[in-house]
N, C-alpha and C positions, 0 to 999 in steps of 0.2 A: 718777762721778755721785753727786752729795748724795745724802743718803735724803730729802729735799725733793723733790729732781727724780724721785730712782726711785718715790717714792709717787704722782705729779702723771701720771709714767709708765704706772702700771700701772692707777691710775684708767684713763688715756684709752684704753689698751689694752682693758681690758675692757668701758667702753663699745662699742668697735669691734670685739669679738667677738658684743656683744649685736646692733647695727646688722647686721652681715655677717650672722647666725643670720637675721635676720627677714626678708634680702632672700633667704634661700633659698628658703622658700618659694614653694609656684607653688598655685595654682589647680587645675590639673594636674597634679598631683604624681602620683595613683592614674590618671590617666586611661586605661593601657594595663595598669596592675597589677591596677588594683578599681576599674573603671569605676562601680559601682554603691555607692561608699562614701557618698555623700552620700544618694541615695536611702534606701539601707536604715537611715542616721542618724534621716531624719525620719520615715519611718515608723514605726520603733519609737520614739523620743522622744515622737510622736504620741499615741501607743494608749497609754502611762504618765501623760503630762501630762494627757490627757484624762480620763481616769479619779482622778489625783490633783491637782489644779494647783497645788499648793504644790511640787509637783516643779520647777515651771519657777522660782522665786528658789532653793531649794535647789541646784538645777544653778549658776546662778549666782555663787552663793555658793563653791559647790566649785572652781568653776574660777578666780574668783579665790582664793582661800585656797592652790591649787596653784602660782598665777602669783607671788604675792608672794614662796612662800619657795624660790629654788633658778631661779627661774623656771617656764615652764610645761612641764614634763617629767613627769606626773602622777605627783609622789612621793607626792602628797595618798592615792592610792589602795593604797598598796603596805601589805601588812599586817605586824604585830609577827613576825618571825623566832622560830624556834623555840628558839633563845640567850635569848629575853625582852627581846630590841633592841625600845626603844620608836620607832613608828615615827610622823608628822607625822599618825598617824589617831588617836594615844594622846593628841595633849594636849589640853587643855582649850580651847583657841578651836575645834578639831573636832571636839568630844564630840559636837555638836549637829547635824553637817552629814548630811544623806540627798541619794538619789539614787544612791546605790553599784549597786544594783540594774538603773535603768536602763544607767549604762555599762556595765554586767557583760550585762544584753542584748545590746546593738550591738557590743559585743568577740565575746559568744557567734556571734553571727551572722555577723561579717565572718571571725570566723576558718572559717565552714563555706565562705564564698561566696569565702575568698580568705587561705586561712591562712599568717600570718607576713609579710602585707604593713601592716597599719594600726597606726597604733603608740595606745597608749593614750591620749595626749597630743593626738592629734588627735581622736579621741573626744568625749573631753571639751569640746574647743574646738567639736564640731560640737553637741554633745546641747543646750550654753548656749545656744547660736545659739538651734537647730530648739525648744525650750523656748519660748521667749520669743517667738519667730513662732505657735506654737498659741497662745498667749492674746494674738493680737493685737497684740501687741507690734514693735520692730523689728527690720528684715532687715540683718543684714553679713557683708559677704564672711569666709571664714575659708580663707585659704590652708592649706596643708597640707604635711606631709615631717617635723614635728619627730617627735621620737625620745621614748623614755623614758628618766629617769635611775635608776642603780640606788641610790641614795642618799637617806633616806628618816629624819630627825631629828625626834623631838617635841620636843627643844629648841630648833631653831631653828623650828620653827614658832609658840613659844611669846614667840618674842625678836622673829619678822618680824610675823606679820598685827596688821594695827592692833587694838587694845583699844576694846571699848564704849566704856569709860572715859576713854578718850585726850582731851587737849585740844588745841587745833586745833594747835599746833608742833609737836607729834608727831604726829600726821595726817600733816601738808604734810612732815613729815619721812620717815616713811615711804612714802611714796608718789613723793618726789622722790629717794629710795634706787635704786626701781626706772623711773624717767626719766620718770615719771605729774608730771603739774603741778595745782597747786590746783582748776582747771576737771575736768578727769579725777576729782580727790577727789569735789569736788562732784555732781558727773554719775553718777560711778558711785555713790554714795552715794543716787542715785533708788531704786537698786535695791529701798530699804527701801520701796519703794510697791509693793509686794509681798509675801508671807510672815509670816511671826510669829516675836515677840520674848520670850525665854522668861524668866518673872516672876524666877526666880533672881536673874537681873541685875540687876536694877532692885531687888531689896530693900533696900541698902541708900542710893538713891538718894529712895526714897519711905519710909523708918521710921527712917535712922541717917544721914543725910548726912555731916554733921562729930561724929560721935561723941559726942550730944547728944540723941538719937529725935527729931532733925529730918529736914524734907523740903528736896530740892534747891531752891535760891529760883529756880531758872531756869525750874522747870516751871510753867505754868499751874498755880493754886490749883483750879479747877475737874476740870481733866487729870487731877493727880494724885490727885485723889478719886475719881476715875471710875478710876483704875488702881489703887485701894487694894480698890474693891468686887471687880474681880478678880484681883488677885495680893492675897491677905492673906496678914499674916504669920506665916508658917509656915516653920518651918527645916526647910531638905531640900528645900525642895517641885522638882523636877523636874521638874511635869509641867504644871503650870499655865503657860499663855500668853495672849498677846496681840496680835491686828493692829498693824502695826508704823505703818499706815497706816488709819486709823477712818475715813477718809471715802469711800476705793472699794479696800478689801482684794486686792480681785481683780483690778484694772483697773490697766493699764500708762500710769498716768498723770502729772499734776505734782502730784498731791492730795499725798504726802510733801513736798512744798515747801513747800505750805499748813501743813501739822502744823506745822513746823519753825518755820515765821515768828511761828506763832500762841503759838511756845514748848510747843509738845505734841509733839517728838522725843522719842522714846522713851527711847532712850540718850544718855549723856551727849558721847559724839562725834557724834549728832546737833543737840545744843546746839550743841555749837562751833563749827560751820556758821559761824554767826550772830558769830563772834567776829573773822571777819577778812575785811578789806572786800571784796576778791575772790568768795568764794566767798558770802559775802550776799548782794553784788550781783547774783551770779549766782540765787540763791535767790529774791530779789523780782521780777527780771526772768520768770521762769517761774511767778510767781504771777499777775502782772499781766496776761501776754498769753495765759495759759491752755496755759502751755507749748507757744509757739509752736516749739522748736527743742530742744525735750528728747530726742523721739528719734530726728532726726537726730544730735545731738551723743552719746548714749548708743551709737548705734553707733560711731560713730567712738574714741571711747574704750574701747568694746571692742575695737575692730581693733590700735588701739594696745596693750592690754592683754597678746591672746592671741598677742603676740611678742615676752613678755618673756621675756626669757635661754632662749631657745630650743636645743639639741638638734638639731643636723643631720648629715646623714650618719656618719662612724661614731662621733660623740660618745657615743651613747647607743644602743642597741635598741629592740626590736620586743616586745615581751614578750609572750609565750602568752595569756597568764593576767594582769590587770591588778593584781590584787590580791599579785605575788609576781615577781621578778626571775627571768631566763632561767637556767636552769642551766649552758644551753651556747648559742651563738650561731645564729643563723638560716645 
């Protein structure tokens, strides 16, 4: 066989490991194990988001940033080894991610109601869900059964989840890495109509663009004034932020669409949006008719999401403890 053919090969193969992973999955997976997994999900998801609701894009966030690298096997959660192995919670695109606490609930809990059956991975996929339903947001199914991986890189998380900074070919590129297509980018990209965007980023999009103390010429002149009054410039600054979305912060809506078109995305992969006619189109479409299919279709590209490169049977474990790989096997 060529190395032509055996590359073409082993693409298609691992497609069809990913394909086969996701038709394991059942609905039912816990039914006679932990009847009560999904219940005790929303509950506790509940009582966290209600009291924080930045928790529900946070969750989001998490569970994509788990899905993109390795697939969804929640390496996202596993912490630094006591060797100083940096682990995908040490690098820098998840310096910023919270919500560890709520999965560290619902793991606390399923392991008293049903220890060594719910694997972390599904966890996560269930808390994104039950998150985004408390604030109103939409419902989809999340089959259940993936596993956890013991393998856990801040390099490769550094190399997979897309970059603020990205421009829309590296977008559409990483995202058709993991079998997501420009609609999916686009769509899950709403998400930004949700949570906050921390000024760091944006510094030198708003005081050094092209290495000149210019501002990005794609932002709104108005935007970007109104984003100078709150993130100014200051090196370090950590802690300063900003609505990702200015017109309903809280609300699960298409108002990030509006930002976007009006050239007030925040990040610069929010610009990009706008760079390719696909995902434009998609963007003016959901401005016009007031997001008439935004979240229907945001479910749906979750569903798609939370069965990327999936963990089934004895690929991966159950892990005790989310934060830390099994010592010995269930």
């Amino acid at each position: 066989m060529s190395l032509i053919n055996l590359s073409s090969f082993l693409a298609i193969l691992a497609m069809l490991v990913v394909i086969s992973n996701g038709s394991e999955l059942s609905r039912n997976y816990y039914k006679y194990s932990c009847p009560n997994v999904e219940a005790i999900s929303k509950r506790i998801t509940e009582q966290y988001v209600s009291r924080v609701p930045n928790f529900a894009p946070g969750l989001i966030r998490m569970n994509f940033h788990d899905c993109i690298v390795r697939g969804c096997d929640a390496s996202v959660l596993l912490d630094p080894t006591p060797s100083n192995n940096q682990t995908e919670k040490d690098s820098v695109p998840n310096s910023t991610l919270r919500g560890f606490e709520v999965i560290n609930a619902i793991k606390g809990a399923l392991e008293k109601e049903c220890p060594g059956v719910v694997s972390c991975a599904d966890v996560l996929s269930l808390a994104s869900r039950d998150a985004i339903v408390t604030i109103n947001g939409p419902y989809w199914d999340v089959p259940l059964g993936r596993k956890d991986g013991r393998i856990s890189l801040a390099s490769e998380a550094r190399a997979k989840i897309p970059s603020p900074f990205a421009n829309i070919s590296t977008l559409k590129q990483n995202f058709a890495d993991v079998g997501l297509t420009p609609k999916d980018l686009v769509v899950l990209s709403g998400a930004h109509t949700l949570g906050i965007g921390h000024c760091f980023i944006i510094q030198g999009r708003l005081y050094n663009f092209t290495g000149k103390g210019d501002t990005d010429p794609k932002l709104s002149p108005s935007y970007a004034a109104w984003l100078k009054t709150r993130c100014p410039k200051v090196a370090g600054d950590s802690k300063s932020f900003v609505f990702m979305d200015r017109i309903t912060p809280k609300v699960f809506d298409e108002k990030y669409f509006t930002m976007v078109t009006q050239h007030r995305g925040l990040f610069q992969s929010d610009a990009a949006l706008l760079d390719d006619s696909e995902t434009k189109t998609y963007l003016e479409t959901q401005v016009n008719t007031h997001g008439s299919t935004f979240a229907k279709d945001f479910a749906k590209s979750m569903t798609k999401m939370i069965e990327i490169g999936v963990l089934t049977g004895s690929q991966g474990e159950v892990r005790k403890t989310c934060g830390a790989v099994n010592k010995y096997k269930y």
